[in-house]
N, CA, C and O atoms as CSV, one atom per row, in Angstrom:
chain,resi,resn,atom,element,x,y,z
A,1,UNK,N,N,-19.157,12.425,16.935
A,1,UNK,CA,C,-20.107,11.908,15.984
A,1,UNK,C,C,-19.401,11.443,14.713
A,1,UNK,O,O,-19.737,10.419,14.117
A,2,UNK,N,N,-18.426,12.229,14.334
A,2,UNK,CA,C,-17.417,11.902,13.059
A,2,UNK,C,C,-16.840,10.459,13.235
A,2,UNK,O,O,-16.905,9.483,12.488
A,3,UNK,N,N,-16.293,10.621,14.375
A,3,UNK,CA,C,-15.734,8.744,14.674
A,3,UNK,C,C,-16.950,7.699,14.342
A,3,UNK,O,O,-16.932,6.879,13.424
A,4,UNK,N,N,-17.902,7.881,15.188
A,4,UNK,CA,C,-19.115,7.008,15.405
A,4,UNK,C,C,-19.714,6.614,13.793
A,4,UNK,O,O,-20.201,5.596,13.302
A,5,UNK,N,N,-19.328,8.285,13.164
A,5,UNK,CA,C,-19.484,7.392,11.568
A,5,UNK,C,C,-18.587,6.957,11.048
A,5,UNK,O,O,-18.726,5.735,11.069
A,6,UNK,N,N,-17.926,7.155,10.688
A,6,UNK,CA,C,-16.253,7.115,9.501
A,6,UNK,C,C,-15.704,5.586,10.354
A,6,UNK,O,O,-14.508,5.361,10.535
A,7,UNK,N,N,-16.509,4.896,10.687
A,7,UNK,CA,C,-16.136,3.817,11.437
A,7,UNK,C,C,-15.575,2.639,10.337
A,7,UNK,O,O,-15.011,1.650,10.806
A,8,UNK,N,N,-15.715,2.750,9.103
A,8,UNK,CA,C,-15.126,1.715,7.642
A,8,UNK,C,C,-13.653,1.650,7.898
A,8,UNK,O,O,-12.966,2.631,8.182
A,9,UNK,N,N,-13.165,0.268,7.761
A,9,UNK,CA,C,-11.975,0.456,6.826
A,9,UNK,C,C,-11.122,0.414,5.584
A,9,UNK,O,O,-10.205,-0.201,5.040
A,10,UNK,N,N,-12.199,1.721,5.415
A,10,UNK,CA,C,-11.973,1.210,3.554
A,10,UNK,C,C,-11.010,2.939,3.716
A,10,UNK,O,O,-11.114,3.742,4.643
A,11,UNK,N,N,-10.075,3.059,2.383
A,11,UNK,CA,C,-9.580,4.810,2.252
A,11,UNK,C,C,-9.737,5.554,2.990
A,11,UNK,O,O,-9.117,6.081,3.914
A,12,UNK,N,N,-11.478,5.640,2.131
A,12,UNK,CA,C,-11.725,7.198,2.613
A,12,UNK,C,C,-12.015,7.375,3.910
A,12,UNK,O,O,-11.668,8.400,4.496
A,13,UNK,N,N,-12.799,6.224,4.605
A,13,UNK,CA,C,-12.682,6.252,5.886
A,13,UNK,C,C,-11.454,6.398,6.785
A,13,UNK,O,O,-11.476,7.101,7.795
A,14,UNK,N,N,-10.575,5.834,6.454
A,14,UNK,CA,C,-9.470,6.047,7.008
A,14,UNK,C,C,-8.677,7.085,6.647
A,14,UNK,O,O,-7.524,7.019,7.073
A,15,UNK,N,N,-9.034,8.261,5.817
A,15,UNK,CA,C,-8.245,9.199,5.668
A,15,UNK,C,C,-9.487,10.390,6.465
A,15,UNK,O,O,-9.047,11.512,6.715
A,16,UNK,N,N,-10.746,10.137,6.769
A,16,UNK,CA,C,-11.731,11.061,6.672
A,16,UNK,C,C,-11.495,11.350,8.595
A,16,UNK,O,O,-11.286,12.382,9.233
A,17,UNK,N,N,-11.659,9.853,9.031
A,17,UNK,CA,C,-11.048,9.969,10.598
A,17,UNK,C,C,-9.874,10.595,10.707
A,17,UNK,O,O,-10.003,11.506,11.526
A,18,UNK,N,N,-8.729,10.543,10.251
A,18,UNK,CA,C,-7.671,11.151,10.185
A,18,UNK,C,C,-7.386,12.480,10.338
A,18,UNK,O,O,-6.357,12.880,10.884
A,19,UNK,N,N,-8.569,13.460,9.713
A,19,UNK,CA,C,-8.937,14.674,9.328
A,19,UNK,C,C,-9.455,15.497,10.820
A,19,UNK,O,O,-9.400,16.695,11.096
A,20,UNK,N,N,-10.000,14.252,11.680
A,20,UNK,CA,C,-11.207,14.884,12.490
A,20,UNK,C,C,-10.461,15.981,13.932
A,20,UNK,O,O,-11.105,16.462,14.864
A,21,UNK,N,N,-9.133,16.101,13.706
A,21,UNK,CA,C,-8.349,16.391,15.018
A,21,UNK,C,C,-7.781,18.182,13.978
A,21,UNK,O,O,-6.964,19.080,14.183
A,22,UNK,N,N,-8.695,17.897,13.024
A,22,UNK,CA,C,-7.926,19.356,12.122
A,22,UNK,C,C,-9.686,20.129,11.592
A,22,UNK,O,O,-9.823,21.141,10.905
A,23,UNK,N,N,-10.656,19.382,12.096
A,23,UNK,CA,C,-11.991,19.973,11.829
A,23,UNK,C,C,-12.587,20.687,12.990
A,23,UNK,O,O,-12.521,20.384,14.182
A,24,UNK,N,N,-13.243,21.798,12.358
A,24,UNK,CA,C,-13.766,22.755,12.939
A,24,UNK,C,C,-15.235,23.009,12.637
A,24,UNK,O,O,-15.346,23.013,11.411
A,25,UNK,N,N,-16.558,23.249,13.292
A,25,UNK,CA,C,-17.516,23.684,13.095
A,25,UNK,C,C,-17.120,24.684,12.242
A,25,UNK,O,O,-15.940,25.031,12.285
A,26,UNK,N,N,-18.166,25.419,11.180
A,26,UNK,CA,C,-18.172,26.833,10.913
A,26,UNK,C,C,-18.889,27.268,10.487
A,26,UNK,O,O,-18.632,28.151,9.669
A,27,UNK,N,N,-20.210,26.922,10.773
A,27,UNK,CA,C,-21.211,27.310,10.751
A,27,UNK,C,C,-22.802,26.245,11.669
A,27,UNK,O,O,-22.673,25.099,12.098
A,28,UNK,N,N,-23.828,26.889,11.716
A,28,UNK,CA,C,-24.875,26.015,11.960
A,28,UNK,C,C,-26.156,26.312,10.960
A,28,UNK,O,O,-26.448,27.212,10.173
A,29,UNK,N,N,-26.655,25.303,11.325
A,29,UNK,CA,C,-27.747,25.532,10.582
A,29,UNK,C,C,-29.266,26.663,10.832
A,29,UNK,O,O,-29.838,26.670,11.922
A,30,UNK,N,N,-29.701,27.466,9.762
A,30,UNK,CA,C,-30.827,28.364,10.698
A,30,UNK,C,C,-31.593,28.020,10.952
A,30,UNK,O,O,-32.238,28.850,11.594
A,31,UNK,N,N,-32.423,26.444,10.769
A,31,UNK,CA,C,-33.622,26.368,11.062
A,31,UNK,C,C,-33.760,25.814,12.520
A,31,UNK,O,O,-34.916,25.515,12.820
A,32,UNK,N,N,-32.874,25.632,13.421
A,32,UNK,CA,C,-32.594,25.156,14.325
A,32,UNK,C,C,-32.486,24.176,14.785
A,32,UNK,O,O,-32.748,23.879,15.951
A,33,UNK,N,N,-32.016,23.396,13.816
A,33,UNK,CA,C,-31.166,21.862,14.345
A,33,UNK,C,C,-29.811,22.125,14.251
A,33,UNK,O,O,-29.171,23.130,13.945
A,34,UNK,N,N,-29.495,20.919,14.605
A,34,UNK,CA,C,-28.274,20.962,15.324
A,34,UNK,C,C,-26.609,20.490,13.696
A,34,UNK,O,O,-25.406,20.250,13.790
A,35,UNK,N,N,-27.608,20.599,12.481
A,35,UNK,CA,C,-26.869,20.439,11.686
A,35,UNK,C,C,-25.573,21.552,11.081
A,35,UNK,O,O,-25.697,22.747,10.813
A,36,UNK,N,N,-24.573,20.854,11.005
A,36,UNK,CA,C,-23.344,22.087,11.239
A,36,UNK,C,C,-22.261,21.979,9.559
A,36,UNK,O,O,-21.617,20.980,9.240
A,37,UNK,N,N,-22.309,22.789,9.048
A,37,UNK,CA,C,-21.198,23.143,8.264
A,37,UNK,C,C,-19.753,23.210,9.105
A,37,UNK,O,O,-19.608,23.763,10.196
A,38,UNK,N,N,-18.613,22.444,8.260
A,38,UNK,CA,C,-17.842,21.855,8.905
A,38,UNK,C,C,-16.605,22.099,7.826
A,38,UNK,O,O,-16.675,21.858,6.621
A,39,UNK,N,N,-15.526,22.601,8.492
A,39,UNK,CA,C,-14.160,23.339,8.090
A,39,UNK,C,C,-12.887,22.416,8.305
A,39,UNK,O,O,-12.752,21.789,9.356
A,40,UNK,N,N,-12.188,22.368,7.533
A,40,UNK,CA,C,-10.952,21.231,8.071
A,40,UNK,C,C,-9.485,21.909,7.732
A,40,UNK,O,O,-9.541,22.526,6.669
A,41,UNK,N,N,-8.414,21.945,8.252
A,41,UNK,CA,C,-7.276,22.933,8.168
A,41,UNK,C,C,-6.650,22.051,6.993
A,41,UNK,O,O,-5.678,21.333,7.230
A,42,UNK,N,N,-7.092,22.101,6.011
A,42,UNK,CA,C,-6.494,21.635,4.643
A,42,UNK,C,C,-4.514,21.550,4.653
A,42,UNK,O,O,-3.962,20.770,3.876
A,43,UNK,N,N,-3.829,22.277,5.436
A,43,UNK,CA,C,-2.451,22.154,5.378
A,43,UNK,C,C,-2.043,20.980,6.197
A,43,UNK,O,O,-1.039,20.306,5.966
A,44,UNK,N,N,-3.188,20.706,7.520
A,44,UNK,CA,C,-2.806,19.273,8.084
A,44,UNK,C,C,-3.025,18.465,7.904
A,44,UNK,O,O,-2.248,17.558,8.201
A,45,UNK,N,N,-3.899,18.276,7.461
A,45,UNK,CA,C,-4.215,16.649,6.355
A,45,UNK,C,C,-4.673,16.104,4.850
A,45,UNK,O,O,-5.706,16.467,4.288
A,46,UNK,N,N,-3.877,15.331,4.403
A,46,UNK,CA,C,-4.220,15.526,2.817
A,46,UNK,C,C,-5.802,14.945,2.258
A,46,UNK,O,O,-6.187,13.887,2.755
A,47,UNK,N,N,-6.505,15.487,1.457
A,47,UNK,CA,C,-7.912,15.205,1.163
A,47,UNK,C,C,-8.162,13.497,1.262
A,47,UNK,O,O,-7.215,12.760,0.989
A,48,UNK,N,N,-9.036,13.113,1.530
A,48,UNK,CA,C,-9.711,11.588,1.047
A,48,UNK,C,C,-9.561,11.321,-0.091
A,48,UNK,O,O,-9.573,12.184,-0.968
A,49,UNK,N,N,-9.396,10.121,-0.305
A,49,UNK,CA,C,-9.670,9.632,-1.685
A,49,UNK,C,C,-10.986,9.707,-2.283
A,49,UNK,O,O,-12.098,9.644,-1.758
A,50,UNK,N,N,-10.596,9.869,-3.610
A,50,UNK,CA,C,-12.618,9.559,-4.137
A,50,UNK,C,C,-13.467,8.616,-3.642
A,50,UNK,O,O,-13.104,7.440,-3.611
A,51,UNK,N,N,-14.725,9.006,-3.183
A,51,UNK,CA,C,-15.431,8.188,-2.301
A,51,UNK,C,C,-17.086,9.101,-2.912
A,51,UNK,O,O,-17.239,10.120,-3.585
A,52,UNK,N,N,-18.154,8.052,-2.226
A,52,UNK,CA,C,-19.787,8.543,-2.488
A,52,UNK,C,C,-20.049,9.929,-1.513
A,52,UNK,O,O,-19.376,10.297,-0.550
A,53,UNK,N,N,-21.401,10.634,-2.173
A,53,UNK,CA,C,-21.583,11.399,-1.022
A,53,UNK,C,C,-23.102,11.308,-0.494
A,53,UNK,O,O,-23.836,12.117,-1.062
A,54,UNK,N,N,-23.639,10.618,0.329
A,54,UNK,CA,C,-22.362,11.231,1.402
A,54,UNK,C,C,-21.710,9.920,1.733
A,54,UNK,O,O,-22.063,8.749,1.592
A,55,UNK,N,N,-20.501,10.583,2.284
A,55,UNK,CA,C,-19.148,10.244,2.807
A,55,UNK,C,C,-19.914,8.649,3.997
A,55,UNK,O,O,-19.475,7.499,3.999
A,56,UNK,N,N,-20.858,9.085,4.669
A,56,UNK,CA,C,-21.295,7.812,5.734
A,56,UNK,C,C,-22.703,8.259,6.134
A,56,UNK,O,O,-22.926,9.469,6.180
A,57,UNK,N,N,-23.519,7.521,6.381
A,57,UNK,CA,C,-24.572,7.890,6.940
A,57,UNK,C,C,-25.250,6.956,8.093
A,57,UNK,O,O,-24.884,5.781,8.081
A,58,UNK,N,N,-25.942,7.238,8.822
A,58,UNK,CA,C,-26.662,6.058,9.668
A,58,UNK,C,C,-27.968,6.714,10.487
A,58,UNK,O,O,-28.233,7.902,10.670
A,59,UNK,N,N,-28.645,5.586,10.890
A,59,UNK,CA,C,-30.131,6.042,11.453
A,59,UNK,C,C,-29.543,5.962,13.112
A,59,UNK,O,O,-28.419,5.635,13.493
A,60,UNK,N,N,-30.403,6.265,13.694
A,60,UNK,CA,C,-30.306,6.493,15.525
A,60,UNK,C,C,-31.367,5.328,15.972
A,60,UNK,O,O,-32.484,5.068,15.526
A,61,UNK,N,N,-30.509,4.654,17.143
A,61,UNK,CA,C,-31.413,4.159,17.697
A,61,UNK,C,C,-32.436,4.857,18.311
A,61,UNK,O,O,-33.602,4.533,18.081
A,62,UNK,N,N,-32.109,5.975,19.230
A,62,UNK,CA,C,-32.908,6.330,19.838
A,62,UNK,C,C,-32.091,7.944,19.749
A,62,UNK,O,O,-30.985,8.232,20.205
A,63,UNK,N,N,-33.197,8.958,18.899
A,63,UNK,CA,C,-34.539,8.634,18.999
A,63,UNK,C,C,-35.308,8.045,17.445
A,63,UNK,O,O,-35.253,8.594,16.344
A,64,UNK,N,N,-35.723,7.281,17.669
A,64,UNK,CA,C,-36.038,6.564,16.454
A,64,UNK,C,C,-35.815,6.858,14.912
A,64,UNK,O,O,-35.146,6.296,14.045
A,65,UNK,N,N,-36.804,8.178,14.925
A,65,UNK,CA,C,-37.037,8.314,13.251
A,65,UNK,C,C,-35.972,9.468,12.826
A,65,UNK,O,O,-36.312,10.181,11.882
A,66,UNK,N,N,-34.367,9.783,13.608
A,66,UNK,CA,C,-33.301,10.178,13.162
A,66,UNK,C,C,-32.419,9.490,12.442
A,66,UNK,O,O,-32.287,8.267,12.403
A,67,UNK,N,N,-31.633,10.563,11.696
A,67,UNK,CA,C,-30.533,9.904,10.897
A,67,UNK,C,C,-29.442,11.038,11.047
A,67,UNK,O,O,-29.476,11.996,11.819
A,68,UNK,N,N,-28.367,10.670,10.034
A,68,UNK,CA,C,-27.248,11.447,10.615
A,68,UNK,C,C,-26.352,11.489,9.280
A,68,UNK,O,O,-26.293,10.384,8.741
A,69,UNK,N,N,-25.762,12.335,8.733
A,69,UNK,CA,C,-24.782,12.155,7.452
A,69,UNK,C,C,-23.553,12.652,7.427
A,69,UNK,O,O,-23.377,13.701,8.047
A,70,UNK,N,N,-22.907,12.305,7.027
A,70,UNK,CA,C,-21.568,13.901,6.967
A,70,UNK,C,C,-21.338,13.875,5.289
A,70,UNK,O,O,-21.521,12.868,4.605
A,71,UNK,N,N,-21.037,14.775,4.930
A,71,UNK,CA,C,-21.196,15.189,3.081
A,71,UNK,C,C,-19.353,15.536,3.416
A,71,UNK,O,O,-18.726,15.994,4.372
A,72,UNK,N,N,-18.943,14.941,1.824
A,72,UNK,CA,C,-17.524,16.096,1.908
A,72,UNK,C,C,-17.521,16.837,0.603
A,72,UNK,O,O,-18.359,16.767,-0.295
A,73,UNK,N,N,-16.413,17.569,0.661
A,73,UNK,CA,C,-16.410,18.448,-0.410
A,73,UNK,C,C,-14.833,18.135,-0.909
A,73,UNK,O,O,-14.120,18.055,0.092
A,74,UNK,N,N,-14.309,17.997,-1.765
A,74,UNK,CA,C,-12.732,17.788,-2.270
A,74,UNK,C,C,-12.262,17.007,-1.649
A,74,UNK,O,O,-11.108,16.738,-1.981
A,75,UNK,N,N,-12.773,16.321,-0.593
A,75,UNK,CA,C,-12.033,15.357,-0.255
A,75,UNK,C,C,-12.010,15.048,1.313
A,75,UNK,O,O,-11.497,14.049,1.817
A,76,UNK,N,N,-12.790,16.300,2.140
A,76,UNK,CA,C,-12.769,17.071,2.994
A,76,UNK,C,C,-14.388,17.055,3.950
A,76,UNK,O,O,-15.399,17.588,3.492
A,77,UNK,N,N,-14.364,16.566,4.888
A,77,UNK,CA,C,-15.637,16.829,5.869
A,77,UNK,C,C,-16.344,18.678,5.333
A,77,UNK,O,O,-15.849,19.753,4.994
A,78,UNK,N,N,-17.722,18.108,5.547
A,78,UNK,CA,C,-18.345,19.673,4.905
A,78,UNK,C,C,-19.455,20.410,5.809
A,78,UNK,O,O,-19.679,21.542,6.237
A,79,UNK,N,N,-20.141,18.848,5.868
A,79,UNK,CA,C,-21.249,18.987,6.631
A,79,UNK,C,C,-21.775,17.794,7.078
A,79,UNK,O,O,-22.067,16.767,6.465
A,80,UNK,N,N,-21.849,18.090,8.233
A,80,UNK,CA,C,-22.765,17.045,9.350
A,80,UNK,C,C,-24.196,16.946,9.883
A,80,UNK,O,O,-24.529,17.421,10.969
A,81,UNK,N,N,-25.016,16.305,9.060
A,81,UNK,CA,C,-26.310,16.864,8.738
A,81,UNK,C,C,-27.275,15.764,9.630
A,81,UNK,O,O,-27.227,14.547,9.453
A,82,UNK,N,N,-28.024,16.342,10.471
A,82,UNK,CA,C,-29.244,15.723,11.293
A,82,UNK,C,C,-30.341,15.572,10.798
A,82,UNK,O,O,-30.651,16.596,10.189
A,83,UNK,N,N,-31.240,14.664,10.735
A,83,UNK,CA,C,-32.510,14.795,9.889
A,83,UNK,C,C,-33.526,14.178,11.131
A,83,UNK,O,O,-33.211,13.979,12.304
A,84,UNK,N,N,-34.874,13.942,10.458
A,84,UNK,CA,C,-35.940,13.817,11.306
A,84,UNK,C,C,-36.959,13.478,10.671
A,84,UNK,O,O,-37.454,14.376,9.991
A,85,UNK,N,N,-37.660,12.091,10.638
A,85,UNK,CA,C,-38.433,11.674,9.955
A,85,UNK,C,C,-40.069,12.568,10.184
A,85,UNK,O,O,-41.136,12.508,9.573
A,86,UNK,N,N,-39.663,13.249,11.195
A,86,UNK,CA,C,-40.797,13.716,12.313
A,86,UNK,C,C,-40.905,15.256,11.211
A,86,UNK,O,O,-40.296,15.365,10.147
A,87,UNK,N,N,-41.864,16.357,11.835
A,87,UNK,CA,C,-41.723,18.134,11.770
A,87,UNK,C,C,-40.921,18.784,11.990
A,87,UNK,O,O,-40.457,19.784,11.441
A,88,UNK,N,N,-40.538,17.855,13.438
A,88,UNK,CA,C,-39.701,18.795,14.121
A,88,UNK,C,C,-38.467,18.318,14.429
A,88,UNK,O,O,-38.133,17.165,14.704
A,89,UNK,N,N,-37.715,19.472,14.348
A,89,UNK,CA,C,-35.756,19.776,13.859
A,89,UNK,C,C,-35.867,18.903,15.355
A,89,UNK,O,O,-36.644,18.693,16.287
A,90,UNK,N,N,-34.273,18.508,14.775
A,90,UNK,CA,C,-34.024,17.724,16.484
A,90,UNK,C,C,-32.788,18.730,17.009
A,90,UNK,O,O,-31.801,18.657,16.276
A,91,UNK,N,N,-32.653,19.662,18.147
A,91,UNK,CA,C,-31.904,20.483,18.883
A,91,UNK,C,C,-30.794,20.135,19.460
A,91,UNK,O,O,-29.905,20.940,19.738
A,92,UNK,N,N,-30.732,18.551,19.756
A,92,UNK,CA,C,-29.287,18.668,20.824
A,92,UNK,C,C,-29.169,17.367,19.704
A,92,UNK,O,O,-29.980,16.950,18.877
A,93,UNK,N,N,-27.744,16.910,20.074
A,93,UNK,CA,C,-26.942,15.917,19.243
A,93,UNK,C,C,-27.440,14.192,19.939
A,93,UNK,O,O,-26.428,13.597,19.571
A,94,UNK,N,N,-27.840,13.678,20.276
A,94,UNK,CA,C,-28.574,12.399,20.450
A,94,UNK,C,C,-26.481,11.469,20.762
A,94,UNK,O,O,-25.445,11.449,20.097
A,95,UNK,N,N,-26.794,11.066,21.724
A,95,UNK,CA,C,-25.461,10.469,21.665
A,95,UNK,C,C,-24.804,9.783,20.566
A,95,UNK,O,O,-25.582,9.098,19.901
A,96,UNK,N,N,-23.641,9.773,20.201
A,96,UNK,CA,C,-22.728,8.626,19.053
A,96,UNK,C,C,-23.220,7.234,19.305
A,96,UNK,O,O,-23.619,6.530,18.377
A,97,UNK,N,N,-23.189,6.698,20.954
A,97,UNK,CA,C,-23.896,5.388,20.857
A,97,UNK,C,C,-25.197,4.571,20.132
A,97,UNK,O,O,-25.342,3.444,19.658
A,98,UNK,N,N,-26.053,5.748,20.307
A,98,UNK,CA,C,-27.087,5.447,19.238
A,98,UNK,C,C,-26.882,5.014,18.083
A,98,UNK,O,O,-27.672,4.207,17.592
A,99,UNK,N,N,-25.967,5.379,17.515
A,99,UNK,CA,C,-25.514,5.559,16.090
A,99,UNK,C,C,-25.473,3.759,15.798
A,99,UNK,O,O,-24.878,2.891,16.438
A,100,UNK,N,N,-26.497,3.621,14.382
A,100,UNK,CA,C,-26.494,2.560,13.939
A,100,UNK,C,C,-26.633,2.487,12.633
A,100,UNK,O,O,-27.495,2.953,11.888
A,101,UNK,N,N,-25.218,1.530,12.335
A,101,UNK,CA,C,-25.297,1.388,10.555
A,101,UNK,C,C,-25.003,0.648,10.234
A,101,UNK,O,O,-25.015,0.454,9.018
């Protein structure tokens, strides 16, 4: 999902992909989506440049009224956040293909 966003070639994108082979889940979210707090081994890759937050965002084709973000923190992937225009949390990850921005 990190690729499918960080798809720019601007910096931070290209330092944020860079990162994604040193990131780790480390946490989830409680309300039960599939949104995940996200850990990166800070000794293997050096932070992003200053950039907006969030870091990338985009809506889903399918299923429609989703979106998708990743936030960083110092420089650093933080969180990968699922949303839902709908009530209800969305549970499984909707493929990267969807992904439209």
């Amino acid at each position: 999902m990190l690729n499918a966003l960080l798809t720019g070639s601007d910096p931070a994108s290209i330092a944020l992909r860079a990162q994604i082979p040193h990131t780790q889940v480390a946490d989830r979210c409680g309300c039960g989506c599939v949104t995940v707090d996200l850990t990166v081994d800070r000794a293997a890759a050096p932070p992003a440049p200053a950039h907006g937050n969030p870091a990338a965002d985009a809506w889903y084709v399918e299923p429609e009224d989703a979106g998708v973000m990743v936030f960083t923190k110092d420089g650093y992937p933080s969180l990968l956040e699922i949303y839902s225009a709908s009530s209800e949390p969305i549970t499984a990850w909707p493929q990267p293909r969807f992904v439209e921005r």
